[in-house]
PyMOL commands that place a pseudoatom at each C-alpha (Angstrom):
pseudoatom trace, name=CA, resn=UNK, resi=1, chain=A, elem=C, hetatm=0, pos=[0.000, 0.000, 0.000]
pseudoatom trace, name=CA, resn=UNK, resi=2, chain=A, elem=C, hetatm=0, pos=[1.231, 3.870, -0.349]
pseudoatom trace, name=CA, resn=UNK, resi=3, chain=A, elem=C, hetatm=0, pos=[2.148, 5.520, 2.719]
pseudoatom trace, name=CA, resn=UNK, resi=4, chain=A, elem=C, hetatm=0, pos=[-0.258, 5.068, 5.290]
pseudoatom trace, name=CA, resn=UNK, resi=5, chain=A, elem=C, hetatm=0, pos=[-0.894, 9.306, 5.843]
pseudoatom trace, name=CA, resn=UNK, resi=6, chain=A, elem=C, hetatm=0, pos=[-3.791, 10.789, 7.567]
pseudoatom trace, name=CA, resn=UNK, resi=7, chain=A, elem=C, hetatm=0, pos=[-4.877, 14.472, 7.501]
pseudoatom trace, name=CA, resn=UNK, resi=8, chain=A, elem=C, hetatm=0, pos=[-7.482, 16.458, 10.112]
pseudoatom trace, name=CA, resn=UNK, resi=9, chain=A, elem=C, hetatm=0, pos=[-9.444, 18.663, 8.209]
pseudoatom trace, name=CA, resn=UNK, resi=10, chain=A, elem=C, hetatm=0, pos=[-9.721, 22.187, 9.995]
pseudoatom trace, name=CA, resn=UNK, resi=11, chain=A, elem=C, hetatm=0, pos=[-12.696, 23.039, 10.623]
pseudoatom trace, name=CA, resn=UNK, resi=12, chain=A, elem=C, hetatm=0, pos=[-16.268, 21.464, 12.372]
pseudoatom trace, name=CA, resn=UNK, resi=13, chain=A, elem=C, hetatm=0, pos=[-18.779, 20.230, 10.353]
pseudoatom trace, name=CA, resn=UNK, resi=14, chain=A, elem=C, hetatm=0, pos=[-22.452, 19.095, 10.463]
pseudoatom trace, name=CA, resn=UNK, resi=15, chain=A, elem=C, hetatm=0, pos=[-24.339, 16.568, 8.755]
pseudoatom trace, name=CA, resn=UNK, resi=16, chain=A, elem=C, hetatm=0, pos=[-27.739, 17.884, 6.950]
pseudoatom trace, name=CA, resn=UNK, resi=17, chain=A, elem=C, hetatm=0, pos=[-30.836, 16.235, 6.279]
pseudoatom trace, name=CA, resn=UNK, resi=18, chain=A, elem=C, hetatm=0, pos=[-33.376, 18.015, 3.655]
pseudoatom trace, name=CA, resn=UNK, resi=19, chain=A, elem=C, hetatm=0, pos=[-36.667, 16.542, 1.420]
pseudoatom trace, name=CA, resn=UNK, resi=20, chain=A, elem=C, hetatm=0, pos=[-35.161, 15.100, -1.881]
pseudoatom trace, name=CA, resn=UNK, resi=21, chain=A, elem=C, hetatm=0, pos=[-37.497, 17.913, -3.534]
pseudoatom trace, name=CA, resn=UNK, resi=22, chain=A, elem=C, hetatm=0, pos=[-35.371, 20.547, -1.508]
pseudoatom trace, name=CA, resn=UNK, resi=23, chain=A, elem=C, hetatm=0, pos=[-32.713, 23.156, -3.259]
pseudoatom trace, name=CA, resn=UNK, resi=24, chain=A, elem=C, hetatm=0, pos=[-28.993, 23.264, -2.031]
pseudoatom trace, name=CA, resn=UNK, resi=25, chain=A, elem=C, hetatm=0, pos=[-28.956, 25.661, -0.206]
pseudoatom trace, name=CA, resn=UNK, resi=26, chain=A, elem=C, hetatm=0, pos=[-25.997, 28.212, -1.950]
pseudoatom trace, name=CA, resn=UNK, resi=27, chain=A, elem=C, hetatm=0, pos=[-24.370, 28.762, 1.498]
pseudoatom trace, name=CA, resn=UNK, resi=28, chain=A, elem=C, hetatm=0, pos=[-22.943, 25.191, 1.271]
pseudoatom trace, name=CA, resn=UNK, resi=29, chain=A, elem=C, hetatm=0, pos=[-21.012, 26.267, -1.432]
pseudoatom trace, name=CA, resn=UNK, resi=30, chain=A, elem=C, hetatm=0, pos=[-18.773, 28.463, 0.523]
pseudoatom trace, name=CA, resn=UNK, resi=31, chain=A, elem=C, hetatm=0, pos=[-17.392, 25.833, 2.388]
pseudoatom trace, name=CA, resn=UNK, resi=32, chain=A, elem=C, hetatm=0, pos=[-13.769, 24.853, 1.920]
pseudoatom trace, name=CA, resn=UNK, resi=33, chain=A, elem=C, hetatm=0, pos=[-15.054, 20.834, 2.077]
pseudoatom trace, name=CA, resn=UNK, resi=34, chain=A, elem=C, hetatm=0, pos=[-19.133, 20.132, 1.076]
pseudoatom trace, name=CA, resn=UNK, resi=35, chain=A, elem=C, hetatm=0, pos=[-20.436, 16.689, 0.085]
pseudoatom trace, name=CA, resn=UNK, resi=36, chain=A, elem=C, hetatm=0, pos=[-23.654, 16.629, -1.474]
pseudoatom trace, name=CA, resn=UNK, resi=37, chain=A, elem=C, hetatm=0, pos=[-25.333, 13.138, -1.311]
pseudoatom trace, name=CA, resn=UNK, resi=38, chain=A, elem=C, hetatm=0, pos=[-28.947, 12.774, -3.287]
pseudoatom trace, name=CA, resn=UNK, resi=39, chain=A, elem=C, hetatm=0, pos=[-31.117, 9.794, -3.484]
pseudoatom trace, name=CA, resn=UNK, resi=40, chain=A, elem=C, hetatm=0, pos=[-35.014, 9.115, -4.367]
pseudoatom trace, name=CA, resn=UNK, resi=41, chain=A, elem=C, hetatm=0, pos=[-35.159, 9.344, -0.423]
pseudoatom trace, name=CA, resn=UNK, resi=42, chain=A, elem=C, hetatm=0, pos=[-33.294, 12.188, 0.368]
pseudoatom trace, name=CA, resn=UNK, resi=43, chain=A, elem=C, hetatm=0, pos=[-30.616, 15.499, 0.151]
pseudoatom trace, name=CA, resn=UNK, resi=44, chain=A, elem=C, hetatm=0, pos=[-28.145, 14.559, 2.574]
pseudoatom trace, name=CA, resn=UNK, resi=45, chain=A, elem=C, hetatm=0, pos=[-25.328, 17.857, 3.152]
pseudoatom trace, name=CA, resn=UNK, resi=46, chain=A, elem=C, hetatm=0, pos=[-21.919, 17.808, 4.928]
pseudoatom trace, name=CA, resn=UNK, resi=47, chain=A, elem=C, hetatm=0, pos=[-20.466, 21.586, 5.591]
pseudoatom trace, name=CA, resn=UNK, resi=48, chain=A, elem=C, hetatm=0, pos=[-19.126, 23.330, 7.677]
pseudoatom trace, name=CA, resn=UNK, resi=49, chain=A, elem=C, hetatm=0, pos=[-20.971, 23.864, 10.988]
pseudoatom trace, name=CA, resn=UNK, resi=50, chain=A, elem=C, hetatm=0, pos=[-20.850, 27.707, 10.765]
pseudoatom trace, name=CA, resn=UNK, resi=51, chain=A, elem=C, hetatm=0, pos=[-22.820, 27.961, 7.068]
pseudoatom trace, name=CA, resn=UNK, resi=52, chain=A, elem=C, hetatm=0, pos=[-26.324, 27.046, 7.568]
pseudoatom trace, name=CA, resn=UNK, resi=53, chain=A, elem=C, hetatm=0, pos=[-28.982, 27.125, 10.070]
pseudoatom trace, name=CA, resn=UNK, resi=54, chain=A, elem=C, hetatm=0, pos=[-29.468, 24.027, 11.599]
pseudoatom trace, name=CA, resn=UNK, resi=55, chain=A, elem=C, hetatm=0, pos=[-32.689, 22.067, 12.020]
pseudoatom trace, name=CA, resn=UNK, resi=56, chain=A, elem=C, hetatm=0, pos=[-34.144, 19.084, 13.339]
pseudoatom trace, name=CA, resn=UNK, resi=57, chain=A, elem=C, hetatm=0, pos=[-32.740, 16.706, 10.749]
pseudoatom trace, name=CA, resn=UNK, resi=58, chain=A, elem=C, hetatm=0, pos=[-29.180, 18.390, 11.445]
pseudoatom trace, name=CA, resn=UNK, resi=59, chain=A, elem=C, hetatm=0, pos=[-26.383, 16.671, 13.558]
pseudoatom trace, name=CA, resn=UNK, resi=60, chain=A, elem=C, hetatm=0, pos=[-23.396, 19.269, 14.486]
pseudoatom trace, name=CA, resn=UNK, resi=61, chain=A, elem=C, hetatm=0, pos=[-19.643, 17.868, 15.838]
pseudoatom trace, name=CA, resn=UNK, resi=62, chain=A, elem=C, hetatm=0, pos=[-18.575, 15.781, 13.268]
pseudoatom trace, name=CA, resn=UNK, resi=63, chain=A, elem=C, hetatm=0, pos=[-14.377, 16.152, 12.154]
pseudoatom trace, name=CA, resn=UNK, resi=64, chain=A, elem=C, hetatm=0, pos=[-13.266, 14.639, 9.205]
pseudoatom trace, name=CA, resn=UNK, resi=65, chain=A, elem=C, hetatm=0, pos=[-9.889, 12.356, 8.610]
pseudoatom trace, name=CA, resn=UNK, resi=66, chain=A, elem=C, hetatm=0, pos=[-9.123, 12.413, 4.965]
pseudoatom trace, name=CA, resn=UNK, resi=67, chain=A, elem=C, hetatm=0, pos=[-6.763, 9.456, 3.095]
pseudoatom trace, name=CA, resn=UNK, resi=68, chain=A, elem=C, hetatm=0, pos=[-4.055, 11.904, 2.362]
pseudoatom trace, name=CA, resn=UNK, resi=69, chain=A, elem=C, hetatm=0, pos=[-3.449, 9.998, -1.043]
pseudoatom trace, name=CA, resn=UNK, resi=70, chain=A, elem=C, hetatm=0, pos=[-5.115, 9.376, -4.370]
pseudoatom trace, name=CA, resn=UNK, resi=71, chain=A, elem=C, hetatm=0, pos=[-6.118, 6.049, -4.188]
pseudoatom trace, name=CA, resn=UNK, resi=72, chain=A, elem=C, hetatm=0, pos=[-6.229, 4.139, -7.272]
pseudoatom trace, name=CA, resn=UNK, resi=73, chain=A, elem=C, hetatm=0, pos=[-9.702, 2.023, -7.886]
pseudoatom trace, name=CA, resn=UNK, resi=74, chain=A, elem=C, hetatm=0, pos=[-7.885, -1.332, -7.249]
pseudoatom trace, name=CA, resn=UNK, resi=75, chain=A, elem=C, hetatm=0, pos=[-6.854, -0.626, -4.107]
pseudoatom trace, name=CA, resn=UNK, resi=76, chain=A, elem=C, hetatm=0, pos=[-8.781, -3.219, -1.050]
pseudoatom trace, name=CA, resn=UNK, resi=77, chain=A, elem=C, hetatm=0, pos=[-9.015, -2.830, 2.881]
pseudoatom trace, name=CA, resn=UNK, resi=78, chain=A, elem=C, hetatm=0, pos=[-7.938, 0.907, 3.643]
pseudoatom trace, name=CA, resn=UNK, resi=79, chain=A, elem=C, hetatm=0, pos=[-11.675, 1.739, 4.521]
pseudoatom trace, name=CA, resn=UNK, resi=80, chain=A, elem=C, hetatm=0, pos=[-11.915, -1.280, 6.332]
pseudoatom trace, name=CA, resn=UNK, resi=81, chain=A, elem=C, hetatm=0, pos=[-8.443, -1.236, 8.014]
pseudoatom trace, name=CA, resn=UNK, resi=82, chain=A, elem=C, hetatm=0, pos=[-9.564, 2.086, 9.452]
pseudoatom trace, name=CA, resn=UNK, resi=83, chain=A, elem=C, hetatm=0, pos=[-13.228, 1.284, 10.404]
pseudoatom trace, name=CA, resn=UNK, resi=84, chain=A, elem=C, hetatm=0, pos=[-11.950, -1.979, 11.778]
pseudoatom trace, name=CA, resn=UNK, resi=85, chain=A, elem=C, hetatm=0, pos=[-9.666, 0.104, 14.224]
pseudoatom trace, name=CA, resn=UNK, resi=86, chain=A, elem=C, hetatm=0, pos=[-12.235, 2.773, 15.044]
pseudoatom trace, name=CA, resn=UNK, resi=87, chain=A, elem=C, hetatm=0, pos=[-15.100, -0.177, 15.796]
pseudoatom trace, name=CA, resn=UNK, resi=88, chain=A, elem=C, hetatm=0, pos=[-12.502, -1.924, 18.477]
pseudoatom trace, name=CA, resn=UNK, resi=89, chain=A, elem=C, hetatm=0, pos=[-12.721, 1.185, 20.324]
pseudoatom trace, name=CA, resn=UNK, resi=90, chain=A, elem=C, hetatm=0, pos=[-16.769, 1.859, 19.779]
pseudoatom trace, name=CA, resn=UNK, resi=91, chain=A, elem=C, hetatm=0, pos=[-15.930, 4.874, 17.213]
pseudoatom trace, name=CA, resn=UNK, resi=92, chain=A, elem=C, hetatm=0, pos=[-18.776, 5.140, 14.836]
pseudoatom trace, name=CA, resn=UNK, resi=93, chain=A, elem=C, hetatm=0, pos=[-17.901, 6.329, 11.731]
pseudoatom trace, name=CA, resn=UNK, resi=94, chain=A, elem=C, hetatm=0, pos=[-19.633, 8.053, 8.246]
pseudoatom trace, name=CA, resn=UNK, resi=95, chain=A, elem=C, hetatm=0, pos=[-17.483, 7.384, 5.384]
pseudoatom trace, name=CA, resn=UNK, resi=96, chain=A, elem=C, hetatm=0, pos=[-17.482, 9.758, 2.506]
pseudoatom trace, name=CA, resn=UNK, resi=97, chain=A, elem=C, hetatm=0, pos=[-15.911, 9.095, -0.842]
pseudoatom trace, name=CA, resn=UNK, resi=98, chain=A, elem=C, hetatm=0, pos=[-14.895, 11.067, -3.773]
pseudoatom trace, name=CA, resn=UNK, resi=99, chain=A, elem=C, hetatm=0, pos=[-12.925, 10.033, -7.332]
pseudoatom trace, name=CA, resn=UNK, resi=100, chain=A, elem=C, hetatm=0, pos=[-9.306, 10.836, -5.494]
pseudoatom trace, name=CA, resn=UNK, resi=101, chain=A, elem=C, hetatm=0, pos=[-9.586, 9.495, -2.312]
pseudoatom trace, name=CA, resn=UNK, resi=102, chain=A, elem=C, hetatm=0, pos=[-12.250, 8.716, 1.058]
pseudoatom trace, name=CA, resn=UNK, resi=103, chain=A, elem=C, hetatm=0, pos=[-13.067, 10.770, 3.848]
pseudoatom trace, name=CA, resn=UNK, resi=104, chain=A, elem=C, hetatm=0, pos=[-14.027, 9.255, 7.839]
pseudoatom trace, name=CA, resn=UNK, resi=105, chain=A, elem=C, hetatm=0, pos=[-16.583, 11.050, 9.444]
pseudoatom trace, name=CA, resn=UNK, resi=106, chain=A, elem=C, hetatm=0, pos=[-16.383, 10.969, 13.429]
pseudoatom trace, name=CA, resn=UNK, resi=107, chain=A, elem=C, hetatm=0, pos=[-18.028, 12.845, 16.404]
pseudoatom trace, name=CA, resn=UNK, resi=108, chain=A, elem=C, hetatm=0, pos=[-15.035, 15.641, 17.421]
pseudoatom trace, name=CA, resn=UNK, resi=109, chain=A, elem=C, hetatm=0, pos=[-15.208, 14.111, 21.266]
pseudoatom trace, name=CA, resn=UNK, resi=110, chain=A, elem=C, hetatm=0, pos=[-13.684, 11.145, 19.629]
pseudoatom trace, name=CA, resn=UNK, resi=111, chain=A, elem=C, hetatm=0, pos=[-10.794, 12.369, 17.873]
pseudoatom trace, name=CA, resn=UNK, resi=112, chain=A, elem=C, hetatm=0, pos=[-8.153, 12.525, 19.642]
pseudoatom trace, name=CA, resn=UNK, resi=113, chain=A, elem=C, hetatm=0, pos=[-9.049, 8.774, 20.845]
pseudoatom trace, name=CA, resn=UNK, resi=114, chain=A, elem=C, hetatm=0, pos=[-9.069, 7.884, 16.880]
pseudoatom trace, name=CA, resn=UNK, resi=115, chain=A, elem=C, hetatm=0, pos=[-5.838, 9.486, 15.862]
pseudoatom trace, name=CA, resn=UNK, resi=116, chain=A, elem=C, hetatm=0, pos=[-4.007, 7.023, 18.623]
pseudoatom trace, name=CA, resn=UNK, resi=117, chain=A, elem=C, hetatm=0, pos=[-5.774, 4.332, 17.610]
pseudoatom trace, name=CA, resn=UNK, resi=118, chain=A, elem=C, hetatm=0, pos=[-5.018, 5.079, 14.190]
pseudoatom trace, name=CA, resn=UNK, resi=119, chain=A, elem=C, hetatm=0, pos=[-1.196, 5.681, 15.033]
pseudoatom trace, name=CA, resn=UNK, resi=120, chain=A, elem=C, hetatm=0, pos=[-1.080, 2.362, 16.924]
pseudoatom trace, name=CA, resn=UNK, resi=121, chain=A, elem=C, hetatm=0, pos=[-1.909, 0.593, 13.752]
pseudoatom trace, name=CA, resn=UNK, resi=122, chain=A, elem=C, hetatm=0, pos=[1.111, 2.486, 11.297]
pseudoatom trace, name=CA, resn=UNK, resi=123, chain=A, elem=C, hetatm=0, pos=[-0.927, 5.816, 10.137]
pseudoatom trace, name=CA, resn=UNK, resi=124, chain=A, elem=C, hetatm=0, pos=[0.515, 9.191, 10.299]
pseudoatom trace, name=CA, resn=UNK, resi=125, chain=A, elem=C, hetatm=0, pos=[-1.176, 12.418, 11.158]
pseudoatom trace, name=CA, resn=UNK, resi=126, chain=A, elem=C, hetatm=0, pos=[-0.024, 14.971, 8.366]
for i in range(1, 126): cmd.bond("trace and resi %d" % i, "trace and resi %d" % (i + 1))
show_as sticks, trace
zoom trace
């Protein structure tokens, strides 16, 4: 496997809930990291905390790890190296992924517990 880096992203985010008939709100787009997720069910939105009003279906004090690498397609197990570590120590976990690489979604109390845990098993904190 490539090296086995890990990188904090900076700010706090919250998780969104919205009607799958509902706009995106264009506040999410000033956020330095957004995922937009949209299925026959539901608009789920990931921004940061500070960008939109939150309501009932919102869940605030989530950090994100990213894979600090572009992971090729063939590439097996780094998703479940990681979730495998975090579950051991009753971490729960969203999991996020784009073309380049994935994102791990945690509650922010948990962090610094996860970033040892992730250390102990050969990842670096970038």
């Amino acid at each position: 496997m490539i090296g086995k880096y890990l990188e904090v992203l900076k700010c706090e985010f919250t998780i969104h809930r919205y009607d799958v008939s509902d706009n995106i709100p264009n506040d999410v787009y000033n956020s330095k990291f957004y995922w937009i997720g949209k299925t026959d069910e539901e608009l789920s939105i990931v921004c940061e905390s500070n960008l939109l009003s939150n309501k009932n279906d919102s869940v605030g004090n989530w950090s994100i790890i990213k894979i600090a690498a572009k992971l090729d397609f063939s590439l097996v197990g780094i998703l479940a190296e990681i979730s495998n570590a975090l579950k051991d120590s009753g971490i729960s976990i969203v999991a996020l992924s784009t073309y380049n690489t994935d994102y791990i979604m945690l509650n922010t109390d948990k962090l610094n517990k996860a970033k040892t845990d992730l250390q102990n098993i050969g990842y670096e904190f970038i």
